[in-house]
N, CA, C and O atoms as a printed pandas DataFrame, in Angstrom:
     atom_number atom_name residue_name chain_id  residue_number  x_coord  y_coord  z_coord
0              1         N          UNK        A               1  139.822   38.747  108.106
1              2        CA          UNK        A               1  141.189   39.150  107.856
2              3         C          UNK        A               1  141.702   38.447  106.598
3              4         O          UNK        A               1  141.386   37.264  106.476
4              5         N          UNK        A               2  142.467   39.029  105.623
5              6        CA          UNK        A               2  142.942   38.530  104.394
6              7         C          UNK        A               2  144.142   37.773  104.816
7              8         O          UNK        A               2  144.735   38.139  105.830
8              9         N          UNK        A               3  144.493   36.913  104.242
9             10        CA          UNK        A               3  145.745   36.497  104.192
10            11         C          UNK        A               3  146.710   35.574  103.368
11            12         O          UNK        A               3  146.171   35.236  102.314
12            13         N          UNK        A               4  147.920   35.085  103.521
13            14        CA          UNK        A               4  148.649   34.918  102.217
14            15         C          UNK        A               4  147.978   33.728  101.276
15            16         O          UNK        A               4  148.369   33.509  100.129
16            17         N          UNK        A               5  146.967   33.027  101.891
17            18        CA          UNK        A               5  146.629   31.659  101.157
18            19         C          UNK        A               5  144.985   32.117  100.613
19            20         O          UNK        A               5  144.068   31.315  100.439
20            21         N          UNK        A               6  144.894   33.973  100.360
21            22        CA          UNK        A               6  143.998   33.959   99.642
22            23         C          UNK        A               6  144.815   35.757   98.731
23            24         O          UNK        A               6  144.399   36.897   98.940
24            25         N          UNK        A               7  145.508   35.521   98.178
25            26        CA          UNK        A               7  146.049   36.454   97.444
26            27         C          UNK        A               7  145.648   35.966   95.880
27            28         O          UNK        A               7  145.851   36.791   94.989
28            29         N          UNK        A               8  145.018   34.497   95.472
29            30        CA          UNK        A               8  144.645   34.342   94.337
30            31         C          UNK        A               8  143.879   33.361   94.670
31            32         O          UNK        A               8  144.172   32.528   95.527
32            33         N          UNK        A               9  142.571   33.390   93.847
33            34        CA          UNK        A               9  141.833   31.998   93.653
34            35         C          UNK        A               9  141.953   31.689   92.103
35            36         O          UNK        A               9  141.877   32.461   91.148
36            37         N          UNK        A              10  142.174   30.275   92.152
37            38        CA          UNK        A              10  142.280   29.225   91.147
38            39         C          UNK        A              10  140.319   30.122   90.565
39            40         O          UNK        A              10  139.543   30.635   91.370
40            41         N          UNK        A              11  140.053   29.991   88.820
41            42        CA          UNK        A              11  138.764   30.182   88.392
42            43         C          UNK        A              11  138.097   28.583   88.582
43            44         O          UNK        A              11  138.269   27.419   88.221
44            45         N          UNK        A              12  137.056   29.603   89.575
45            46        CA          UNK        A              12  136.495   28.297   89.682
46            47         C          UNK        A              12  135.823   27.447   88.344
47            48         O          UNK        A              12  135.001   27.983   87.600
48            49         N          UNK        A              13  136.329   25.970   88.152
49            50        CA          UNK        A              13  135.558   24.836   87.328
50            51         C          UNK        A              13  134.015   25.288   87.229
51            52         O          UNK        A              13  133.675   25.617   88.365
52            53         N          UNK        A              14  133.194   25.402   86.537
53            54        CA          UNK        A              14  131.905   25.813   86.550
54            55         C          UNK        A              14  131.354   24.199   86.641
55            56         O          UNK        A              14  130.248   24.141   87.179
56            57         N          UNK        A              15  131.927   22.826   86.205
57            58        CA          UNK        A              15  131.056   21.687   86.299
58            59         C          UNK        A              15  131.266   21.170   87.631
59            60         O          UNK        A              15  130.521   20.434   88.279
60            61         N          UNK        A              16  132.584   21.745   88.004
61            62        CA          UNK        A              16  132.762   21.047   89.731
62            63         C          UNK        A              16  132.729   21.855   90.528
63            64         O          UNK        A              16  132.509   21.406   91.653
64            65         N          UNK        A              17  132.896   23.263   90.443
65            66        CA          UNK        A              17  132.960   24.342   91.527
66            67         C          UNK        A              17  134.153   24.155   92.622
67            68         O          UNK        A              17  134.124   24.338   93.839
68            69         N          UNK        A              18  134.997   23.813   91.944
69            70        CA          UNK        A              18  136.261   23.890   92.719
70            71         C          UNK        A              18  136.986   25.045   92.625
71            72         O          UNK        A              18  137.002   25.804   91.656
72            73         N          UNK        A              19  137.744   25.194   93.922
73            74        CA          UNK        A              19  138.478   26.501   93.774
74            75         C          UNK        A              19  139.910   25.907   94.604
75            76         O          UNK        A              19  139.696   25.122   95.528
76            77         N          UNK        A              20  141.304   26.258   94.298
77            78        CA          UNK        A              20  142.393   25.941   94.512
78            79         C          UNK        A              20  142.561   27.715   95.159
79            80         O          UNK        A              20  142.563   28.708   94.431
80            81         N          UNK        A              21  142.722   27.730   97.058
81            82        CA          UNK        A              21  143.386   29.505   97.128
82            83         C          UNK        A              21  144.319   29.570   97.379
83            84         O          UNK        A              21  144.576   30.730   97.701
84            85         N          UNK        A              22  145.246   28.853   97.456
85            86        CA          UNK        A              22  146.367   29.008   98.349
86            87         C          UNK        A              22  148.065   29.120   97.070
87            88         O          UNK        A              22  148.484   28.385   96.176
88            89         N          UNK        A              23  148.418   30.082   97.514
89            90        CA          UNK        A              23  149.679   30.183   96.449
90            91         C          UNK        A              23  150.742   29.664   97.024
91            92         O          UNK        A              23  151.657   29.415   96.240
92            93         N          UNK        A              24  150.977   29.353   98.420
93            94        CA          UNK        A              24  152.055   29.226   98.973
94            95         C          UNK        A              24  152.417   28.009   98.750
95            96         O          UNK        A              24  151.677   27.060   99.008
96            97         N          UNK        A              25  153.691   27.871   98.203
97            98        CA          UNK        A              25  154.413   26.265   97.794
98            99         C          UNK        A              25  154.415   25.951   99.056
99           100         O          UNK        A              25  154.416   24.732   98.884
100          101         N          UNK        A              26  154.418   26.095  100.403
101          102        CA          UNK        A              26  154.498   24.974  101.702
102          103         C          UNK        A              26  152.702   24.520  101.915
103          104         O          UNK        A              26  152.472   23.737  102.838
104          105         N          UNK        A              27  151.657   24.950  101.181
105          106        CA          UNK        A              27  150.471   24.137  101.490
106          107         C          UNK        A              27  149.644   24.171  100.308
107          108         O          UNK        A              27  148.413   24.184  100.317
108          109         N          UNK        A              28  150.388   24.186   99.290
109          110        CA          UNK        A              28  149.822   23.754   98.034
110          111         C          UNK        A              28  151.069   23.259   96.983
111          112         O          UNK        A              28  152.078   23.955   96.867
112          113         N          UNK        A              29  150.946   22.348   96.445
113          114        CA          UNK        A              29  152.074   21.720   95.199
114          115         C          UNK        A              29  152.153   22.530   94.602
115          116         O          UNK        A              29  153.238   23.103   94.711
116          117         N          UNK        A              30  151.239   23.098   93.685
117          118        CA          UNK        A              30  150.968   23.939   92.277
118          119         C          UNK        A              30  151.025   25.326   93.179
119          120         O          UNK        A              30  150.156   26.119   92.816
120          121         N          UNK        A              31  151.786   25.767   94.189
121          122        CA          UNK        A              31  152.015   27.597   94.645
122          123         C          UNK        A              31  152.743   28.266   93.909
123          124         O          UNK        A              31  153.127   27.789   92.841
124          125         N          UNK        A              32  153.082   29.457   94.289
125          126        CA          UNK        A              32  153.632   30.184   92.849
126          127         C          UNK        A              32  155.254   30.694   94.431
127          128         O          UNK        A              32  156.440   30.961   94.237
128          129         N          UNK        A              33  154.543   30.619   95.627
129          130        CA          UNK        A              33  155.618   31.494   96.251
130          131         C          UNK        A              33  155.846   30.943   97.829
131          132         O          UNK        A              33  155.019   30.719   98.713
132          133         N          UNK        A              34  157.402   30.812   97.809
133          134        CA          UNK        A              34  157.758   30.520   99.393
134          135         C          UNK        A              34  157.830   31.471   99.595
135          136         O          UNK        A              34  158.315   32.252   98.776
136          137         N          UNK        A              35  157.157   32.045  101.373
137          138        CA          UNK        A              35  156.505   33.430  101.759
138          139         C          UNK        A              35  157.865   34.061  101.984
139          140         O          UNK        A              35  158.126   35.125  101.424
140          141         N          UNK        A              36  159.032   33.266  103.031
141          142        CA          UNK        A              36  160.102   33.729  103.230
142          143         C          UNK        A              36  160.982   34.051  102.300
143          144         O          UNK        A              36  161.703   35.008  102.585
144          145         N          UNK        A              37  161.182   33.427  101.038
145          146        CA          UNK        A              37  161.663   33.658   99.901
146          147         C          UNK        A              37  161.860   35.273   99.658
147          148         O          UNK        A              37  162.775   36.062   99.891
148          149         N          UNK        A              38  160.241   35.398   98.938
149          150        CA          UNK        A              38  159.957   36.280   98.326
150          151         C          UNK        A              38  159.838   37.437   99.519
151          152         O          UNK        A              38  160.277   38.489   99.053
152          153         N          UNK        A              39  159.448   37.590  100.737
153          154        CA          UNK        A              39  159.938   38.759  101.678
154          155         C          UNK        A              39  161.138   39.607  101.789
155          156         O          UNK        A              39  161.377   40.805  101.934
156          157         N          UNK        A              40  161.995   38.174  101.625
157          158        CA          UNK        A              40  163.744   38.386  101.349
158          159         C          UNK        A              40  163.963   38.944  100.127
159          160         O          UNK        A              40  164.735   39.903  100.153
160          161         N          UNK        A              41  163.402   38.557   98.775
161          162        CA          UNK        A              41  163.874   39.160   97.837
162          163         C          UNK        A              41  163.423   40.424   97.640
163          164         O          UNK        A              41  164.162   41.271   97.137
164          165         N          UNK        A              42  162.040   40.725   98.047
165          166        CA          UNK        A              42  161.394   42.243   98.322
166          167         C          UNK        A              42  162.314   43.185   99.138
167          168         O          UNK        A              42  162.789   44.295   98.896
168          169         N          UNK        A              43  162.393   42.319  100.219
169          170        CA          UNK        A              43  163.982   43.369  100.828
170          171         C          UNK        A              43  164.862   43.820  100.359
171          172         O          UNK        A              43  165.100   45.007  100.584
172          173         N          UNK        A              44  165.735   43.032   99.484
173          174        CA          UNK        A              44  166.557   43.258   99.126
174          175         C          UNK        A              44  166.579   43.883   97.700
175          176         O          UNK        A              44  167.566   44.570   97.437
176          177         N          UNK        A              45  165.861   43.773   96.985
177          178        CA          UNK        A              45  165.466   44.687   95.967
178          179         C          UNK        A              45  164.897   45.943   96.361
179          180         O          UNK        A              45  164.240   46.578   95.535
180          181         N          UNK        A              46  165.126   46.523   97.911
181          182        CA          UNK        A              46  163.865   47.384   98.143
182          183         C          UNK        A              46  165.213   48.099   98.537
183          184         O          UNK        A              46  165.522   49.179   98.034
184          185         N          UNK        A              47  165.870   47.555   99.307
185          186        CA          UNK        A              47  167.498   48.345   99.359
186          187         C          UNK        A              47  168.421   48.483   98.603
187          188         O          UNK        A              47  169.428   48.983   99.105
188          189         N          UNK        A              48  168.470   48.143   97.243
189          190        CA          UNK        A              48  169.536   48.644   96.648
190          191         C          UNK        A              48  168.352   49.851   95.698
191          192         O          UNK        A              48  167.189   49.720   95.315
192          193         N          UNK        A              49  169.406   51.046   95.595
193          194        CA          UNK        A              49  169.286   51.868   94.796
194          195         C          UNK        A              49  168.975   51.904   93.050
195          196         O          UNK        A              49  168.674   52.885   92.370
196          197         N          UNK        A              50  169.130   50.744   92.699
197          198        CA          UNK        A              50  169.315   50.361   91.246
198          199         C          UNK        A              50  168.319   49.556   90.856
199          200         O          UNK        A              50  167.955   49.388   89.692
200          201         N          UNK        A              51  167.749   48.914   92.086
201          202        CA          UNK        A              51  166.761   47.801   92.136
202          203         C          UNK        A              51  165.474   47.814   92.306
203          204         O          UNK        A              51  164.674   47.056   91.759
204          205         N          UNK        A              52  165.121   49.087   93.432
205          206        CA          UNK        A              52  164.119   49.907   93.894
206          207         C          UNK        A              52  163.181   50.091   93.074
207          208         O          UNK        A              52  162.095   49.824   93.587
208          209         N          UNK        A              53  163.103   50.498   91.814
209          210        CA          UNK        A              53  162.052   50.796   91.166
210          211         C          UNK        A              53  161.528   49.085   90.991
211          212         O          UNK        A              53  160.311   48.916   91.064
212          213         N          UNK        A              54  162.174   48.167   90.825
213          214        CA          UNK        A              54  161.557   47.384   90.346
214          215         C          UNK        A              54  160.293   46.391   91.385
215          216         O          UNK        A              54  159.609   45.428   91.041
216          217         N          UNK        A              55  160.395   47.336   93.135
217          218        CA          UNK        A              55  159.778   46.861   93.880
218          219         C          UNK        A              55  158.345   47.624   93.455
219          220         O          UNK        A              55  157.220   47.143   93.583
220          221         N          UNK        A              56  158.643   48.770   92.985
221          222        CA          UNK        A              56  157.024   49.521   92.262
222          223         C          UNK        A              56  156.530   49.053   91.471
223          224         O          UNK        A              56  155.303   48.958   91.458
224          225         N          UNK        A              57  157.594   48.404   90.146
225          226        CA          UNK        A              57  156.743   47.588   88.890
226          227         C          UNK        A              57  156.234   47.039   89.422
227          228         O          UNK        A              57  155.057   47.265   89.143
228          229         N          UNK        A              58  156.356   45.840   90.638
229          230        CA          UNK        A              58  155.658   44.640   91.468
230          231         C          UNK        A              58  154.424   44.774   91.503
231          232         O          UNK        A              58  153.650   44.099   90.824
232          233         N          UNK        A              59  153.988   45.953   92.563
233          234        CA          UNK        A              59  153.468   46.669   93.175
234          235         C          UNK        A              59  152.375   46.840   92.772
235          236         O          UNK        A              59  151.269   46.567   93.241
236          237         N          UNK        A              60  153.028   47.790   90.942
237          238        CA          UNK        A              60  151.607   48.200   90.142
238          239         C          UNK        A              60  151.799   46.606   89.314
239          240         O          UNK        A              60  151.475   46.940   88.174
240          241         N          UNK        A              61  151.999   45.700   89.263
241          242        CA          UNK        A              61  151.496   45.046   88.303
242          243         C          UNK        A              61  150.362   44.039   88.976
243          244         O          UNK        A              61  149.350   43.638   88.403
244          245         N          UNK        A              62  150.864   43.660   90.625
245          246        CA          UNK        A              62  149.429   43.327   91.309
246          247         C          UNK        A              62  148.487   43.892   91.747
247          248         O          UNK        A              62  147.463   43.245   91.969
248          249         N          UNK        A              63  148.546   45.322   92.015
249          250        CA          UNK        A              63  147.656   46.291   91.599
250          251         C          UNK        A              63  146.464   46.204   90.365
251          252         O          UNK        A              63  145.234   46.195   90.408
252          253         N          UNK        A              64  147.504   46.142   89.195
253          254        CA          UNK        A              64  146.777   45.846   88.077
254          255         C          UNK        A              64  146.133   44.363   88.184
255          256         O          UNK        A              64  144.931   44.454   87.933
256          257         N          UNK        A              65  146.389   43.465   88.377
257          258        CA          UNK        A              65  146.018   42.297   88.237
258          259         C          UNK        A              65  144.419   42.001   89.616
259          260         O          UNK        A              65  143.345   41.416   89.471
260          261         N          UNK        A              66  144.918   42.603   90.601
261          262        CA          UNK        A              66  143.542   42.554   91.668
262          263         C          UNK        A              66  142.673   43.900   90.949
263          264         O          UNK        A              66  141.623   44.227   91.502
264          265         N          UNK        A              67  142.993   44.442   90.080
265          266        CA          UNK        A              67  142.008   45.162   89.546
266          267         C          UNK        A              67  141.314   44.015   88.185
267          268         O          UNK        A              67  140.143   43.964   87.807
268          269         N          UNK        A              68  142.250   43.369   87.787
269          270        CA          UNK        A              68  141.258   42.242   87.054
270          271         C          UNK        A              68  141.487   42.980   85.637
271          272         O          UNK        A              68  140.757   42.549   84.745
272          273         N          UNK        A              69  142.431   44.086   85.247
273          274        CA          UNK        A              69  143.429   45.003   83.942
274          275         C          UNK        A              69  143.528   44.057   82.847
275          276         O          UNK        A              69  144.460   43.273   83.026
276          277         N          UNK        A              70  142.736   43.824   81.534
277          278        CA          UNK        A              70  143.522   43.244   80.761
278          279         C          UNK        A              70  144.920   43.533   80.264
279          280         O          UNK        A              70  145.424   44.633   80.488
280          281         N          UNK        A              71  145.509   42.679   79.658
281          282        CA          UNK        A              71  147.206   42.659   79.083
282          283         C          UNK        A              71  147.035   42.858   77.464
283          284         O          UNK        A              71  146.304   42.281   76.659
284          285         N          UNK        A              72  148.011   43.914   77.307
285          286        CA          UNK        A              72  147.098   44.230   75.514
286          287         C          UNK        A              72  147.812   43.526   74.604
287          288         O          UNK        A              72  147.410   43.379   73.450
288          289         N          UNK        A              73  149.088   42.962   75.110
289          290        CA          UNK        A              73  149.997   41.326   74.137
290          291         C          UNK        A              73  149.956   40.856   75.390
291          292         O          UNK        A              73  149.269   41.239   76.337
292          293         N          UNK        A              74  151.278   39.418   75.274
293          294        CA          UNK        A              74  151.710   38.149   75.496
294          295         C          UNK        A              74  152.787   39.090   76.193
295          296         O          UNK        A              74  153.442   39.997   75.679
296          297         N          UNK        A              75  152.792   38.380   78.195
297          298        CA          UNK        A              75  154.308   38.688   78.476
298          299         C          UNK        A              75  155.229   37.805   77.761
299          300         O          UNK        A              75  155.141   36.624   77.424
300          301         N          UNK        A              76  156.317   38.871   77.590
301          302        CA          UNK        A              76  157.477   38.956   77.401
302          303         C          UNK        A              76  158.638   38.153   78.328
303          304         O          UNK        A              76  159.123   38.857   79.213
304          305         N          UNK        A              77  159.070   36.978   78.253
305          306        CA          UNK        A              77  159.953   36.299   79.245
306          307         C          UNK        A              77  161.305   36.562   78.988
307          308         O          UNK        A              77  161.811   35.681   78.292
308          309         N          UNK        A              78  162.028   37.419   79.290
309          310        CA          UNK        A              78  163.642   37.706   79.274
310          311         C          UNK        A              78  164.708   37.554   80.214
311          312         O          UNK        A              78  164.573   37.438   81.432
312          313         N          UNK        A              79  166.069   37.563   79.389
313          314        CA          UNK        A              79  166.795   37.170   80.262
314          315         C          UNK        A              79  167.676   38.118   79.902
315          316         O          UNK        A              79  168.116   38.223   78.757
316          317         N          UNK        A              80  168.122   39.203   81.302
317          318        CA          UNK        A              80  169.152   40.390   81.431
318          319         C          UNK        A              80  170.015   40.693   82.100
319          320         O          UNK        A              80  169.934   40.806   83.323
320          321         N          UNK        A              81  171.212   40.921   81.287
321          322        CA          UNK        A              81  172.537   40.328   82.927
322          323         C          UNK        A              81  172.713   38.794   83.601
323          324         O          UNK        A              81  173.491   38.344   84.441
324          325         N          UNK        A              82  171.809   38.319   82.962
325          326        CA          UNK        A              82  172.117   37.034   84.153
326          327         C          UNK        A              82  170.321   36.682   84.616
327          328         O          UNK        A              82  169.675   35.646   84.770
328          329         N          UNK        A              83  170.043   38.006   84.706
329          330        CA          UNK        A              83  168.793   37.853   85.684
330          331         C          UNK        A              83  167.220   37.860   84.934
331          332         O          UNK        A              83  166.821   38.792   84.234
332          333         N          UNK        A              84  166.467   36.673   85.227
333          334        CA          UNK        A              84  165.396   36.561   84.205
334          335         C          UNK        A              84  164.103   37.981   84.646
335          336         O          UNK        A              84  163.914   38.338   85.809
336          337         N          UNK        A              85  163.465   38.508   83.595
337          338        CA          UNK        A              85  162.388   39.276   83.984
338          339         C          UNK        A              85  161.312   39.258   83.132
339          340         O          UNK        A              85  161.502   38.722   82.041
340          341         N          UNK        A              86  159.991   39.814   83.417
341          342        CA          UNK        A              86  159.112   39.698   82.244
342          343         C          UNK        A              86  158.615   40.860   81.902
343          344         O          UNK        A              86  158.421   41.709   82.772
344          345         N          UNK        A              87  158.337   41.090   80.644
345          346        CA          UNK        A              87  157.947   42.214   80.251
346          347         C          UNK        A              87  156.478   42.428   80.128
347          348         O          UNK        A              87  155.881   41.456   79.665
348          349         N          UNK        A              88  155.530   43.780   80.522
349          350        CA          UNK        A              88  154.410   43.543   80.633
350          351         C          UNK        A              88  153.895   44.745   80.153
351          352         O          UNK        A              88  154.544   45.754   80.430
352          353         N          UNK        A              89  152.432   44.921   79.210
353          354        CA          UNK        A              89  152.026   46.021   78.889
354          355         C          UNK        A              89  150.006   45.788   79.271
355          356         O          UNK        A              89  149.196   45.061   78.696
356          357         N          UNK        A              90  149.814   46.748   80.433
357          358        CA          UNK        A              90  149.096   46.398   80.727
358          359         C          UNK        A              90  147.676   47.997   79.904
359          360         O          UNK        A              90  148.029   49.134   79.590
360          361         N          UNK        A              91  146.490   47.530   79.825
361          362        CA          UNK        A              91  145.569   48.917   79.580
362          363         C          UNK        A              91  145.241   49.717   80.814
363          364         O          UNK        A              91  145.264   48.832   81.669
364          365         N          UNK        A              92  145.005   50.628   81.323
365          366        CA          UNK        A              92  145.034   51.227   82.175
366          367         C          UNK        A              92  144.272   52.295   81.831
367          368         O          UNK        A              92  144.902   53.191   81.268
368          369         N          UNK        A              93  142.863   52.519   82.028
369          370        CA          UNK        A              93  142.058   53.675   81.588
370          371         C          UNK        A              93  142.214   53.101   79.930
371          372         O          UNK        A              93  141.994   51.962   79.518
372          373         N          UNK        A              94  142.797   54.651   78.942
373          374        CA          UNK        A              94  142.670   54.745   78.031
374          375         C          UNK        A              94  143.824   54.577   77.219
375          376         O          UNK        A              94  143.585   54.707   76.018
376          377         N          UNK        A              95  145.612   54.197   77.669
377          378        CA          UNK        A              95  146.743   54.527   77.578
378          379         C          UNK        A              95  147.064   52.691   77.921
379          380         O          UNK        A              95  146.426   51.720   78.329
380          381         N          UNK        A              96  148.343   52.985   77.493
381          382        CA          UNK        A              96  148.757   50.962   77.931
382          383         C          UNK        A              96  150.245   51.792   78.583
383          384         O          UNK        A              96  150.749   52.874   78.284
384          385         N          UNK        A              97  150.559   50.958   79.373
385          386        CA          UNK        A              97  151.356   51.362   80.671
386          387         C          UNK        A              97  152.324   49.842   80.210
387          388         O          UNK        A              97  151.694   48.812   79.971
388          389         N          UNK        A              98  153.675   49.850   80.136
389          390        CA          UNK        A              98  154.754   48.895   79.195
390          391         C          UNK        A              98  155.902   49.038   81.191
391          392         O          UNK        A              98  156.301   49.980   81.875
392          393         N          UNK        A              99  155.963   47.407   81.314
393          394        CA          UNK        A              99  157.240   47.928   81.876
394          395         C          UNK        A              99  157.672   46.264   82.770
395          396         O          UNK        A              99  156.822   45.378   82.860
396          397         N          UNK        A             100  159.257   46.086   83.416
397          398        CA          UNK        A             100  159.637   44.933   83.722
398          399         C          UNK        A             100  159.414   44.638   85.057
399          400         O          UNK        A             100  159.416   45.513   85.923
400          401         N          UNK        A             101  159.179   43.212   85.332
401          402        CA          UNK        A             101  159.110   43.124   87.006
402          403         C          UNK        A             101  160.175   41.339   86.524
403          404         O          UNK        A             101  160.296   40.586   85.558
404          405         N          UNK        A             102  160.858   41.507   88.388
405          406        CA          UNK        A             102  161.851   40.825   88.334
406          407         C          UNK        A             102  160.998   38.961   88.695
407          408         O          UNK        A             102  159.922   38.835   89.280
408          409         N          UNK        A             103  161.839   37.793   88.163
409          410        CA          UNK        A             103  161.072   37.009   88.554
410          411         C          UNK        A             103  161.606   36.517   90.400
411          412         O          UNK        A             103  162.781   36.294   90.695
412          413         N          UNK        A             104  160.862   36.469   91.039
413          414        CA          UNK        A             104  161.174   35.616   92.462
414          415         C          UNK        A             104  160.417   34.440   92.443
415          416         O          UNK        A             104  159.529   34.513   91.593
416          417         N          UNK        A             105  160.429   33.536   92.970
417          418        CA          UNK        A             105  160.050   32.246   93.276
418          419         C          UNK        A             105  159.762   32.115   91.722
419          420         O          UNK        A             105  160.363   32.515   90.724
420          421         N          UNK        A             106  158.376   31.255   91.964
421          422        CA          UNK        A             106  157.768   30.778   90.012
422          423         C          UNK        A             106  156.533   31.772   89.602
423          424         O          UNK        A             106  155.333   31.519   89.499
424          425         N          UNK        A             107  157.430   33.291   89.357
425          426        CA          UNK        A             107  156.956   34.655   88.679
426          427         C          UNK        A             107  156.887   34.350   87.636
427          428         O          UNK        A             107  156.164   35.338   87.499
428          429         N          UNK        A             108  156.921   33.894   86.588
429          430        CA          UNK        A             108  157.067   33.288   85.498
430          431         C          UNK        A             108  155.886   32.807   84.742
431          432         O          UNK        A             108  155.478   33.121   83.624
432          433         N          UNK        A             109  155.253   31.632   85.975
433          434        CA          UNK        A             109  154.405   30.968   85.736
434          435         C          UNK        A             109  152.987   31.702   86.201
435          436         O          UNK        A             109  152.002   31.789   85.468
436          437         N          UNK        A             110  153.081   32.262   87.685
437          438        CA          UNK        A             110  152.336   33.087   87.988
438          439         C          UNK        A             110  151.546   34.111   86.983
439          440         O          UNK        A             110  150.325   34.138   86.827
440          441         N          UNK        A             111  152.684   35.097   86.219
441          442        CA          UNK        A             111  152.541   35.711   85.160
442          443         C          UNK        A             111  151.254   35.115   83.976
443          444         O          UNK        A             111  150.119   35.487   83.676
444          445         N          UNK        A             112  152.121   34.074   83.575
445          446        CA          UNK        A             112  151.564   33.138   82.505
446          447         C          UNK        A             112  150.224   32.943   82.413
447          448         O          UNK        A             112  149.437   33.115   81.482
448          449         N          UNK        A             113  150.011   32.323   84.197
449          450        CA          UNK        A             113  148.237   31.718   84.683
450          451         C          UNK        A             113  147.472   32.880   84.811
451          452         O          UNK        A             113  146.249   32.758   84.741
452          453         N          UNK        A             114  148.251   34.630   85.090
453          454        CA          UNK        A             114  147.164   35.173   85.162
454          455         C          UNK        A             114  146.447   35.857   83.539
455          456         O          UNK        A             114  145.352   36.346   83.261
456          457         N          UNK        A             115  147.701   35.578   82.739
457          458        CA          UNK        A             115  147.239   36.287   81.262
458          459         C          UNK        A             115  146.533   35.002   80.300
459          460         O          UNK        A             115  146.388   35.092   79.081
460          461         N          UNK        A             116  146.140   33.815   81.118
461          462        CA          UNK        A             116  145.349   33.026   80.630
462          463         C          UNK        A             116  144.153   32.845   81.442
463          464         O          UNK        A             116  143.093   32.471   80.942
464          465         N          UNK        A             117  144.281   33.079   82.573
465          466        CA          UNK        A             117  142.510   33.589   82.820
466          467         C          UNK        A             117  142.377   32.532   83.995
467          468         O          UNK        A             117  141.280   32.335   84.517
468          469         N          UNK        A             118  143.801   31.688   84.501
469          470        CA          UNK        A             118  143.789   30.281   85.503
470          471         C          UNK        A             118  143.474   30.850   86.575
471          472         O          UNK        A             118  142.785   30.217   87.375
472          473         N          UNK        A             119  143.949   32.385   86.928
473          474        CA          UNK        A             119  144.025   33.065   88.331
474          475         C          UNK        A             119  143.525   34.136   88.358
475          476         O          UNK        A             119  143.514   34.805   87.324
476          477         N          UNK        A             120  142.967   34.620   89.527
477          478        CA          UNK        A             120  142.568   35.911   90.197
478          479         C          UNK        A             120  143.192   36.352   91.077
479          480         O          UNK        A             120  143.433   35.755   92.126
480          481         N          UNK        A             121  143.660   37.796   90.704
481          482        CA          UNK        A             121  144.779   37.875   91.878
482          483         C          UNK        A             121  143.514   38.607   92.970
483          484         O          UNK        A             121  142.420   38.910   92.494
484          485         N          UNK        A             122  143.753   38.777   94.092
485          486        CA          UNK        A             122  142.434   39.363   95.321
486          487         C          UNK        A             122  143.304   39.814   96.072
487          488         O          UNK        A             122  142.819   39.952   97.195
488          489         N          UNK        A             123  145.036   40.318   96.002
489          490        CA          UNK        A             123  145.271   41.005   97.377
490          491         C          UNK        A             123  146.847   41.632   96.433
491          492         O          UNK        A             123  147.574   41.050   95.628
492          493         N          UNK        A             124  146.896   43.315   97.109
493          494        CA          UNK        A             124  147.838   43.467   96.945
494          495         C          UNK        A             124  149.107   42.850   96.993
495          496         O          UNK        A             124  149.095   41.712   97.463
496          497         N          UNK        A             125  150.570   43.449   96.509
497          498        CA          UNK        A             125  151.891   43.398   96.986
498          499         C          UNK        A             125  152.121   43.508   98.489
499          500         O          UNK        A             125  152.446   42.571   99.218
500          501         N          UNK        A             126  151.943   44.591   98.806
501          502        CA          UNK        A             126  151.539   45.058  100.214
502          503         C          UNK        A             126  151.282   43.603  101.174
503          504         O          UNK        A             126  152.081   42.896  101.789
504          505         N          UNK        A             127  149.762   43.519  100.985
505          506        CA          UNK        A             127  149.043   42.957  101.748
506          507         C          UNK        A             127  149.807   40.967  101.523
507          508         O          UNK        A             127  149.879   40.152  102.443
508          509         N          UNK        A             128  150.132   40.784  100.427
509          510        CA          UNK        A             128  151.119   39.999  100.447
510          511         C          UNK        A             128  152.594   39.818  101.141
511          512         O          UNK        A             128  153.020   38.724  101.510
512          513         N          UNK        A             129  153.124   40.734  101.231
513          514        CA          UNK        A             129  153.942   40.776  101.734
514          515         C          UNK        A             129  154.047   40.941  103.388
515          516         O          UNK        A             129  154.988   40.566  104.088
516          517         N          UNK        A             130  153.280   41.357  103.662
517          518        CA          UNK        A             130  152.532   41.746  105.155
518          519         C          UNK        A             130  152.375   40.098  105.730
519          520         O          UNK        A             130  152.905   39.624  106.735
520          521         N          UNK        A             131  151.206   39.210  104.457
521          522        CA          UNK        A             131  151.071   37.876  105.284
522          523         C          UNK        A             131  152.766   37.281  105.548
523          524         O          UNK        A             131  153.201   36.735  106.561
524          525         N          UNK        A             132  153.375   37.550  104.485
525          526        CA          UNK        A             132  154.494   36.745  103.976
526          527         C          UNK        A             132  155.748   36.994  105.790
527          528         O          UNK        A             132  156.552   36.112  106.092
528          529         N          UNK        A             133  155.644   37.836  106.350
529          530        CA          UNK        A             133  156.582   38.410  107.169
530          531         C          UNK        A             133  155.877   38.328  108.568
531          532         O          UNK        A             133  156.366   38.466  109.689
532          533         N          UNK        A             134  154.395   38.024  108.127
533          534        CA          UNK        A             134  153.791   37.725  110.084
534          535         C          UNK        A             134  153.774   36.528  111.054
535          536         O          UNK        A             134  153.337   36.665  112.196
């Protein structure tokens, strides 16, 4: 069974063979996400009308990322209304696919470690969110 403390492995060290899996800030220092947090903010971005799409950017951008998708620039870290987001243009087949996802917990950094090669993402939004709420 998959679950939330294997949604990314740290690349493993090739001289030590260490691997860091766990994202969750309650059993790792360096996590990217409190499970309850980010359930709550999925909710609530999932109910407003205005907000909704941005539960799909999520969606497809860990999609893209457990597909292992290169990024064809540098995200984009912005700040809109008030509210920080990052901008992302990922390759997809033959076409690059451009678009924002909101930050929750440390999205930011998450972002960052996976367009430097620190992380593997291994489990959907979905299947994240699923551990995050059981």
């Amino acid at each position: 069974m998959v679950n939330f403390k294997t949604l990314v492995e740290r690349v493993k060290n090739p001289t030590t063979n260490e691997t860091t899996a766990s994202l969750r800030k309650e059993n790792n220092p360096d996590g990217y996400f409190l499970g309850e947090k980010l359930a709550v903010e999925l909710d609530r971005l999932s109910g407003n009308r205005k907000t909704h799409y941005l539960v799909s950017n999520l969606t497809f951008m860990f999609n893209c990322m457990k597909q292992n998708l290169g990024l064809t620039k540098s995200p984009q870290h912005v700040v809109d209304a008030g509210e920080k987001f990052t901008w992302l243009t990922f390759k997809v087949g033959r076409v690059t696919k451009t678009f924002k996802v909101p930050h929750i917990s440390d999205m930011e950094r998450f972002i960052d470690d996976y367009a430097n090669g620190v992380i593997k993402v291994t489990q959907t939004l979905e299947e994240l969110y699923d551990e995050a709420t059981s």
